[in-house]
CHARMM-style PDB file with segment names, atoms N, HN, CA, C and O in Angstrom:
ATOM      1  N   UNK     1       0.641  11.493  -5.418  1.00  0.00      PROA
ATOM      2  CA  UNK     1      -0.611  10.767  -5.172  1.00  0.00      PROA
ATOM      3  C   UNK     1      -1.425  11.555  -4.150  1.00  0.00      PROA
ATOM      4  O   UNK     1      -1.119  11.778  -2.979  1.00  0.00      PROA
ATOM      5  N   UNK     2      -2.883  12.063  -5.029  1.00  0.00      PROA
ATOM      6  HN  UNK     2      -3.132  11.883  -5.981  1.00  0.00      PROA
ATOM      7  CA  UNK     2      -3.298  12.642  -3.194  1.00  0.00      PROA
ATOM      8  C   UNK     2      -3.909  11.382  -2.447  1.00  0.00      PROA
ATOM      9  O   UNK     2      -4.057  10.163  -2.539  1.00  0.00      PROA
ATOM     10  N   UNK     3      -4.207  12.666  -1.513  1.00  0.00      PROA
ATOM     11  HN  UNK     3      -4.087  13.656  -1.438  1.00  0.00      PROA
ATOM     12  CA  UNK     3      -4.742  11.914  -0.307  1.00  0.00      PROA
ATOM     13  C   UNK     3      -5.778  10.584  -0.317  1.00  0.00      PROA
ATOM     14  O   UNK     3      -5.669   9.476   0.208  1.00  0.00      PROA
ATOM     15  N   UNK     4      -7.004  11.291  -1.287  1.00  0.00      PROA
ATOM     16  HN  UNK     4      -7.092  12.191  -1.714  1.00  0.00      PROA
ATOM     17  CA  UNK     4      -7.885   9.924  -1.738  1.00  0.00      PROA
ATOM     18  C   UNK     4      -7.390   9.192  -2.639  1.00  0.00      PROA
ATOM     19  O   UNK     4      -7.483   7.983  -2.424  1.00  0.00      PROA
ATOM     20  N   UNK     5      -6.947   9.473  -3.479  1.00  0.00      PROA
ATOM     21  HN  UNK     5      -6.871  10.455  -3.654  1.00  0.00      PROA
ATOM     22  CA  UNK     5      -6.405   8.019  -3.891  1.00  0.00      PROA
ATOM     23  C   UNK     5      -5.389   7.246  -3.234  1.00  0.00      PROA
ATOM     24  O   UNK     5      -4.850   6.354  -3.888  1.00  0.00      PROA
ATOM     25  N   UNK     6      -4.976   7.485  -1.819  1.00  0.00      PROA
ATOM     26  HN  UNK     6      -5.414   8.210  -1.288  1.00  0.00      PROA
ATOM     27  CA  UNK     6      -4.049   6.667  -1.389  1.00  0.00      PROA
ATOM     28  C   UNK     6      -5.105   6.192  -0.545  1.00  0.00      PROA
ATOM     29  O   UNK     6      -4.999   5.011  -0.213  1.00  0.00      PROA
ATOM     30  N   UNK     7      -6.200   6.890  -0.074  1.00  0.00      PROA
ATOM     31  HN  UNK     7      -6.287   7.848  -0.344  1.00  0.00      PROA
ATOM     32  CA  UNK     7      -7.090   5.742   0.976  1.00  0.00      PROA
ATOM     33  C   UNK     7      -7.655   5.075  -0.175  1.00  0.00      PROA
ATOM     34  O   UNK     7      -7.950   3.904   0.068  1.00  0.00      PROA
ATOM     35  N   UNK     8      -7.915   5.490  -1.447  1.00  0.00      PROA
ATOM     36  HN  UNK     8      -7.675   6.441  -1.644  1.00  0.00      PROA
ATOM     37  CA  UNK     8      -8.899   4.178  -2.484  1.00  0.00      PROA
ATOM     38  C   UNK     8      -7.552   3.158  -2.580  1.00  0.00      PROA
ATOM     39  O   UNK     8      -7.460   1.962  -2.303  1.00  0.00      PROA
ATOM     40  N   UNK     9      -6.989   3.693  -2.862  1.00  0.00      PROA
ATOM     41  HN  UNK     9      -7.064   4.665  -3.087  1.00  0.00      PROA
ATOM     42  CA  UNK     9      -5.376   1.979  -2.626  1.00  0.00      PROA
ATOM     43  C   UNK     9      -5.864   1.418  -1.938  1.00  0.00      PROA
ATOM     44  O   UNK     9      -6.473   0.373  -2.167  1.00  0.00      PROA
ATOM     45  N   UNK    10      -5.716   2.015  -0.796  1.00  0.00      PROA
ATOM     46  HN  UNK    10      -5.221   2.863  -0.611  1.00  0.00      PROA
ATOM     47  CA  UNK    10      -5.395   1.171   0.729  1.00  0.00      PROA
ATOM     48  C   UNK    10      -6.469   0.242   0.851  1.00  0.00      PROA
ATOM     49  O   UNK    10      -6.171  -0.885   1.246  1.00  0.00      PROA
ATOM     50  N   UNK    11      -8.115   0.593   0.489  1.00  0.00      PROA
ATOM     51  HN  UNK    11      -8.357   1.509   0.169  1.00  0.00      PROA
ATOM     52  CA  UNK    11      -9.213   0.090   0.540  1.00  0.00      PROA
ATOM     53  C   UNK    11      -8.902  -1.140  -0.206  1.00  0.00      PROA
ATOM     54  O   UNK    11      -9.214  -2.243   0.241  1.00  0.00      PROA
ATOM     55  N   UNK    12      -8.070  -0.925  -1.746  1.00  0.00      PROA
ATOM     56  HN  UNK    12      -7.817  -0.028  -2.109  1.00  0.00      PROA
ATOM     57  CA  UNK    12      -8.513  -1.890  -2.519  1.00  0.00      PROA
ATOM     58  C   UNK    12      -7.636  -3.160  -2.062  1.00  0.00      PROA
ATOM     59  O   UNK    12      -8.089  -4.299  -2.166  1.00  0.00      PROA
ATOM     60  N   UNK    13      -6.228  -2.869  -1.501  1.00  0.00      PROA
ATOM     61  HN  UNK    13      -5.860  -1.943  -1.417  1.00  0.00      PROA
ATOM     62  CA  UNK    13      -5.444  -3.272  -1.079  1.00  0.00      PROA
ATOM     63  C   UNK    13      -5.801  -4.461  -0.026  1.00  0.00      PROA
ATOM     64  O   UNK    13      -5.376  -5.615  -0.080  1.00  0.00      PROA
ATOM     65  N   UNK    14      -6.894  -3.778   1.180  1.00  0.00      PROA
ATOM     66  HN  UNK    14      -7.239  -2.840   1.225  1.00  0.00      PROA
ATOM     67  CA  UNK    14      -7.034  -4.114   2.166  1.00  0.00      PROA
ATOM     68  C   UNK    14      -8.023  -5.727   1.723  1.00  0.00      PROA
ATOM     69  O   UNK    14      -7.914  -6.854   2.204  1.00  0.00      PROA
ATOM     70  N   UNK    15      -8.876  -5.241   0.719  1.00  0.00      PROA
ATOM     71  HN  UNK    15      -8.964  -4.324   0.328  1.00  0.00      PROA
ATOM     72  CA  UNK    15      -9.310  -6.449  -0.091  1.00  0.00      PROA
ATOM     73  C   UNK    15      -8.461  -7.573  -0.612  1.00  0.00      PROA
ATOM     74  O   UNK    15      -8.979  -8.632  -0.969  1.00  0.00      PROA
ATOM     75  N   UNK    16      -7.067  -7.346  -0.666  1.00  0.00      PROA
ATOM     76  HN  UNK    16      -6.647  -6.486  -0.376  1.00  0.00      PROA
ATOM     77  CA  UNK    16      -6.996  -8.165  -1.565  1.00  0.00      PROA
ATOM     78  C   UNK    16      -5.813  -9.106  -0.714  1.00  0.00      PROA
ATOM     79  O   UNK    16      -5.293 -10.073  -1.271  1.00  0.00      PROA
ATOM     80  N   UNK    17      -5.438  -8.693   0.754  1.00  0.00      PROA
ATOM     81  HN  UNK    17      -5.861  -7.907   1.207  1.00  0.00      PROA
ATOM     82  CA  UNK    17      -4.182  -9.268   1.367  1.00  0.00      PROA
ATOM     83  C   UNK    17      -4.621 -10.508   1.588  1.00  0.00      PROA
ATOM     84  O   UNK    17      -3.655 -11.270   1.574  1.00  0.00      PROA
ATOM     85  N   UNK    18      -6.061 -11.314   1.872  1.00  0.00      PROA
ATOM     86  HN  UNK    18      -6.847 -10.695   1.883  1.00  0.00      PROA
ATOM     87  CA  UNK    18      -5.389 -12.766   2.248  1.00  0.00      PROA
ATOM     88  C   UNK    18      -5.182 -13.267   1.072  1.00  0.00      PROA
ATOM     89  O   UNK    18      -4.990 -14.472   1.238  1.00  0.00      PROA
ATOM     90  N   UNK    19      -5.095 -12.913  -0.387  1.00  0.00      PROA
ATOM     91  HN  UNK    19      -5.251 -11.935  -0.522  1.00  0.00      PROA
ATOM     92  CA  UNK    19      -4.754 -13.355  -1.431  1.00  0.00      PROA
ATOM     93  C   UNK    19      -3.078 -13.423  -1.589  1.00  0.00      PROA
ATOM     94  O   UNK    19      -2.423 -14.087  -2.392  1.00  0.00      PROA
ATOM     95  N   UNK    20      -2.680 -12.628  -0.682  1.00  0.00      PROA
ATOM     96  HN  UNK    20      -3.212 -12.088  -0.030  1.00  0.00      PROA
ATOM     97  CA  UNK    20      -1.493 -12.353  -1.522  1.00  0.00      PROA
ATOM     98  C   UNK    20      -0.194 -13.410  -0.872  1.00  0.00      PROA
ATOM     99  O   UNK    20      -0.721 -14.217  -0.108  1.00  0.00      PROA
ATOM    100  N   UNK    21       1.234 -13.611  -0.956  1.00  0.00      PROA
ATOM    101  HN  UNK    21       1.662 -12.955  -1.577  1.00  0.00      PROA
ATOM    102  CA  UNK    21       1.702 -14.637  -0.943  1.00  0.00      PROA
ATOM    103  C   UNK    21       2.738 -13.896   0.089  1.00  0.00      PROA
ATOM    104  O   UNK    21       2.577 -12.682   0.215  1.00  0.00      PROA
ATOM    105  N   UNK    22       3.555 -14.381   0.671  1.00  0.00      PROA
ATOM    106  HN  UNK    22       3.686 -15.367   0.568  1.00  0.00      PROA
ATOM    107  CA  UNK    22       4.536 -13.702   1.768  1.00  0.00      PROA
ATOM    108  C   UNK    22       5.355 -12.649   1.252  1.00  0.00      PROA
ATOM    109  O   UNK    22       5.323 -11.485   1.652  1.00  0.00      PROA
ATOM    110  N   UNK    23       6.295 -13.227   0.097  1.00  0.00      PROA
ATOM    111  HN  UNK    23       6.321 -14.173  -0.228  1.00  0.00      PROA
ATOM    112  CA  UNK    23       6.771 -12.598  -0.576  1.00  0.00      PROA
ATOM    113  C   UNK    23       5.851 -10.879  -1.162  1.00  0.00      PROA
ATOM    114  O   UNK    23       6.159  -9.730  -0.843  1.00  0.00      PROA
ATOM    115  N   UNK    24       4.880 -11.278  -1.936  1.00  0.00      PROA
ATOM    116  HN  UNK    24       4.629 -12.211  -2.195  1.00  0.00      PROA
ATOM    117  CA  UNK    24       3.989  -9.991  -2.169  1.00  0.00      PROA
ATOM    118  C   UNK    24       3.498  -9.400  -1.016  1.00  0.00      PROA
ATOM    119  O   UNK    24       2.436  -8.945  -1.441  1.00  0.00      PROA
ATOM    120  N   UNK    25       3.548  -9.133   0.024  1.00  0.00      PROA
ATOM    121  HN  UNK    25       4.411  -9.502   0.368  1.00  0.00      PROA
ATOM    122  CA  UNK    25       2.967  -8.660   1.491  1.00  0.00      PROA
ATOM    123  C   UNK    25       4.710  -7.467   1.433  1.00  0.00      PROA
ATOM    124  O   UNK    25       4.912  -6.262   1.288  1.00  0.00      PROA
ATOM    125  N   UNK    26       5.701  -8.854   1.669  1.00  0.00      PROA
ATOM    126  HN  UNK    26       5.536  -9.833   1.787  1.00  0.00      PROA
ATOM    127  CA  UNK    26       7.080  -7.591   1.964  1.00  0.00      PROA
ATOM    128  C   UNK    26       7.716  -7.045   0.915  1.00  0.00      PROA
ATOM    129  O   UNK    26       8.803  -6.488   1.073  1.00  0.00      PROA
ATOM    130  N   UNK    27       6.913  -7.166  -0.700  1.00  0.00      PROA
ATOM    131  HN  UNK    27       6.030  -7.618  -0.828  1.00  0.00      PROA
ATOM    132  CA  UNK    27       7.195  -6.459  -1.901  1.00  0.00      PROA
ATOM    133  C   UNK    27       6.452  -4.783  -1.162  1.00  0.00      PROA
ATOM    134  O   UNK    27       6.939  -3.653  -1.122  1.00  0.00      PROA
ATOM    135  N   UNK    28       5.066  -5.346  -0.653  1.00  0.00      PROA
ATOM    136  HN  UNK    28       4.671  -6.264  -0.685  1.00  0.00      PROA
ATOM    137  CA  UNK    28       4.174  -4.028  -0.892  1.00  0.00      PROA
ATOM    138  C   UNK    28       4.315  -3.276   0.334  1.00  0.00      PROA
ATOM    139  O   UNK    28       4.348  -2.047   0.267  1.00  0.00      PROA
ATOM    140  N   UNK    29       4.416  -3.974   1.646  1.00  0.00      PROA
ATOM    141  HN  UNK    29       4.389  -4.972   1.700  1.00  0.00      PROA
ATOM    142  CA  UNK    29       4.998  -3.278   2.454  1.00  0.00      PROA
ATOM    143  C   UNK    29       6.111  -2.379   2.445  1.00  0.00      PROA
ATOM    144  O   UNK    29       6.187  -1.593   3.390  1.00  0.00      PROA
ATOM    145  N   UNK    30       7.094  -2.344   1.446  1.00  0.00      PROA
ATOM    146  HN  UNK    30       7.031  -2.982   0.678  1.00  0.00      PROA
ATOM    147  CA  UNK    30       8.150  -1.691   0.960  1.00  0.00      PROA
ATOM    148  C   UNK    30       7.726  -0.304   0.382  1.00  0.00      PROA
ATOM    149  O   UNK    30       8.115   0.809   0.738  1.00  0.00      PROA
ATOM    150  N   UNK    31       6.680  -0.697  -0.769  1.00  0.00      PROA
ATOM    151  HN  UNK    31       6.364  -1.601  -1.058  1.00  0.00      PROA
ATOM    152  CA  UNK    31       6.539  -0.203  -1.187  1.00  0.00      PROA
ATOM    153  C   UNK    31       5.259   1.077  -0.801  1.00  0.00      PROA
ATOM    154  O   UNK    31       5.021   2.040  -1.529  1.00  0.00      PROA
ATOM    155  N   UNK    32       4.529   0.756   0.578  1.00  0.00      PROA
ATOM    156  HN  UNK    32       4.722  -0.027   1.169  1.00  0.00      PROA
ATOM    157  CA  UNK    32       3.817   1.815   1.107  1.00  0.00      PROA
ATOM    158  C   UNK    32       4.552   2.213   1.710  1.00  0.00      PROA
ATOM    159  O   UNK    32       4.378   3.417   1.900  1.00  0.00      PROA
ATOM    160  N   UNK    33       5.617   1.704   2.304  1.00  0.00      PROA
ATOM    161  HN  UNK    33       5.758   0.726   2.150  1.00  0.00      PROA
ATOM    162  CA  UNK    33       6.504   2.617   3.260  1.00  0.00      PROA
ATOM    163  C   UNK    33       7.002   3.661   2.607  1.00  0.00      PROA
ATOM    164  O   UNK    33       6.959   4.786   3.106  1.00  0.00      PROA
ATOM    165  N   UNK    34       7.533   3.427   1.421  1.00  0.00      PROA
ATOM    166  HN  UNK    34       7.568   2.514   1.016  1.00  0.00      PROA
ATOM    167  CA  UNK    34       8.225   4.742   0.122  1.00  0.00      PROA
ATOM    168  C   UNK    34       6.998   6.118   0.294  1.00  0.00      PROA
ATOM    169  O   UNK    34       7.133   7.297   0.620  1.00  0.00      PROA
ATOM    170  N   UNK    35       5.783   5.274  -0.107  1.00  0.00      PROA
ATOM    171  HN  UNK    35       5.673   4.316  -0.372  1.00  0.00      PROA
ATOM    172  CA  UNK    35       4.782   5.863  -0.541  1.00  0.00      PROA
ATOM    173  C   UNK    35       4.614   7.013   0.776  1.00  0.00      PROA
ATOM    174  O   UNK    35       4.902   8.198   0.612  1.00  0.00      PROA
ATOM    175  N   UNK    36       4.234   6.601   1.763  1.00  0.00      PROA
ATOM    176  HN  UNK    36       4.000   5.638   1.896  1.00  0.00      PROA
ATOM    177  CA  UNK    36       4.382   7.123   2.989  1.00  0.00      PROA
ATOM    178  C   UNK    36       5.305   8.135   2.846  1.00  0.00      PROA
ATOM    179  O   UNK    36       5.162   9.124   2.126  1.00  0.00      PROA
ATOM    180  N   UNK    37       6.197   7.891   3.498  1.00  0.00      PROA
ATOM    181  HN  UNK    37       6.313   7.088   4.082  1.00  0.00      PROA
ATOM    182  CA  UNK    37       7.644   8.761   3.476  1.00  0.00      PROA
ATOM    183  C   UNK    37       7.432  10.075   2.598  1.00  0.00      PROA
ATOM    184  O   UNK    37       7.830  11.200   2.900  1.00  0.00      PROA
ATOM    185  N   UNK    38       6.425   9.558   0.965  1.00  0.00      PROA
ATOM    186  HN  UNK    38       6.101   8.644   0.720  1.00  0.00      PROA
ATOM    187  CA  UNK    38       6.880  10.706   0.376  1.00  0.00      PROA
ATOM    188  C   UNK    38       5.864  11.529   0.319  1.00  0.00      PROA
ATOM    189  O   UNK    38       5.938  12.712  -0.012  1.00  0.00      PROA
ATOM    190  N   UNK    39       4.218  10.540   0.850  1.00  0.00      PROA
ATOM    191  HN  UNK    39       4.158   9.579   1.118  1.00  0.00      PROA
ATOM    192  CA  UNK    39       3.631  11.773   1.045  1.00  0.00      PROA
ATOM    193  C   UNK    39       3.562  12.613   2.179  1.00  0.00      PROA
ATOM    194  O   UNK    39       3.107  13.755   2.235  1.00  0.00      PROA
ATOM    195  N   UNK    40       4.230  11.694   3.381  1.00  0.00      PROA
ATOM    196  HN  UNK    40       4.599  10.766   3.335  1.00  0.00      PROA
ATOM    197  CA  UNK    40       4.486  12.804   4.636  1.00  0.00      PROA
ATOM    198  C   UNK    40       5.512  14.061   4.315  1.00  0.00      PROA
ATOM    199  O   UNK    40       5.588  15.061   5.028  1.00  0.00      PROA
ATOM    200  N   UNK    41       6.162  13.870   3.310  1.00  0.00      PROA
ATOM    201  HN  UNK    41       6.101  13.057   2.730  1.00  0.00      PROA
ATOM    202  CA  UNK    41       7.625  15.172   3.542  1.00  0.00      PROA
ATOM    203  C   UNK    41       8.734  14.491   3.936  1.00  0.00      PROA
ATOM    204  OT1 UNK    41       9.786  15.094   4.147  1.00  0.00      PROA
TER     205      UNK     41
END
């Protein structure tokens, strides 16, 4: 994933959290952390 499309995520993302439910917050938190990790190295 480059770089801009991980800030267009994050943007769209950032839109959409008071929607989302507790459960979906520590699905996706999981899942940027991966994301992270793998685009740092």
């Amino acid at each position: 994933m480059g770089k801009q499309n991980l800030l267009d995520a994050i943007d769209t993302v950032m839109e959409q959290i008071p929607h989302f439910t507790d459960s979906q917050l520590k699905k996706f938190g999981a899942a940027i952390e991966e994301e992270y990790k793998t685009w740092r190295g």
